[in-house]
C-alpha positions in Angstrom: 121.9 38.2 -29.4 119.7 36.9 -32.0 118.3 34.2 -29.2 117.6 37.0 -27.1 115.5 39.3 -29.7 113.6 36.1 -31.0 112.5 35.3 -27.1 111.2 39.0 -26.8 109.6 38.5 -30.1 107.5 35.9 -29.0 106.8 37.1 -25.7 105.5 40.5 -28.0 103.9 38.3 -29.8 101.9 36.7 -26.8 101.2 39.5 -25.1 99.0 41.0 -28.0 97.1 38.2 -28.6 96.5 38.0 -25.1 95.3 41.6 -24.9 93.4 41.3 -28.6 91.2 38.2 -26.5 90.9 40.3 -23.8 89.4 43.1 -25.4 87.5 41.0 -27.5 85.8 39.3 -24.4 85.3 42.6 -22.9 83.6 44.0 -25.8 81.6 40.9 -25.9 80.7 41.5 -22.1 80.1 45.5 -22.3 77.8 44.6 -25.6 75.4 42.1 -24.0 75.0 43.7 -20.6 74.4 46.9 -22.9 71.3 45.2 -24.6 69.9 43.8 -21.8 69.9 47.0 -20.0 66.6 48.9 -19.5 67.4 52.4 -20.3 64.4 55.0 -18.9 64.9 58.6 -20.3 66.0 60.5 -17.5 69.3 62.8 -17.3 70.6 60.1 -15.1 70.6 56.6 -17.1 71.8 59.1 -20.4 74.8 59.9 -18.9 75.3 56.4 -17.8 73.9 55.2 -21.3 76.7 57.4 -22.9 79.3 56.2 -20.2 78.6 52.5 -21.8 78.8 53.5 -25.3 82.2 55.3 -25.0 83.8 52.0 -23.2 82.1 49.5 -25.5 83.9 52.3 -28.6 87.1 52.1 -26.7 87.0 48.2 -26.4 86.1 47.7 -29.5 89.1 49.9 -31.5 91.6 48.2 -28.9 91.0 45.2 -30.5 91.8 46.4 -34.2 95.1 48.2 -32.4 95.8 45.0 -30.4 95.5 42.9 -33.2 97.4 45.0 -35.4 100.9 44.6 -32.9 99.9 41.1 -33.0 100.5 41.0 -36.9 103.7 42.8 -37.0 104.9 41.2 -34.1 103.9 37.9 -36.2 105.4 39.2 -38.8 108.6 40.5 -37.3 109.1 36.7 -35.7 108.6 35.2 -39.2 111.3 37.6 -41.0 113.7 36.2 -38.4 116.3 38.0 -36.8 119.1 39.2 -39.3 116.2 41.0 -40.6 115.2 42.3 -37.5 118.2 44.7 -36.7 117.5 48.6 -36.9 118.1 50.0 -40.1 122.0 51.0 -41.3 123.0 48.5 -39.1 125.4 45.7 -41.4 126.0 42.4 -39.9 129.2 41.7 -39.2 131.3 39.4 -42.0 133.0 36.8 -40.5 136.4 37.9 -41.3 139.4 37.7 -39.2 141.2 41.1 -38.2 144.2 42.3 -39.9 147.2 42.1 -38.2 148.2 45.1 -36.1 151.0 47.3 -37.9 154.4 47.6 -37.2 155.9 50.6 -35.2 158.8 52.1 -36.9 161.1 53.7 -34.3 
């Protein structure tokens, strides 16, 4: 029911933000301790210098994708539901059904 999608919209709609502020504090998090970190050049601290990059890099493009379902999900709410329903699919007119036919013997 249209009741039904608009609730899971919303609750789509939550959940991305959620996870966009999440990402967002934990490239905030990954970034500082990053720069406050005293890297020494040994084989050691470069792997785990390269280790912090790569999750900072993953935090911070989760936030553009996380964002991004945020928007459409925004924008999917806004639309409403009518527009919402898979495409080819017609709404049904609000017409009464025909009477049944008569059996000829």
């Amino acid at each position: 029911s249209a009741k039904s999608r608009r609730y899971a919209t919303m609750a789509d709609l939550v959940v991305s933000a959620s996870w966009t502020l999440l990402w967002l504090i934990c490239f905030g998090y990954l970034a500082d301790r990053w720069r406050t970190t005293a890297f020494h050049s040994t084989k050691l601290t470069t792997k785990v210098q390269n280790n912090a990059q790569a999750a900072m890099a993953f935090s911070f493009f989760s936030i553009g994708v996380s964002a991004a379902l945020a928007v459409f999900a925004f924008l999917r709410l806004r639309r409403g539901s009518y527009e919402a329903a898979p495409e080819g699919h017609k709404q049904p007119e609000n017409k009464e059904y025909p009477a049944q036919p008569e059996l000829s013997a």
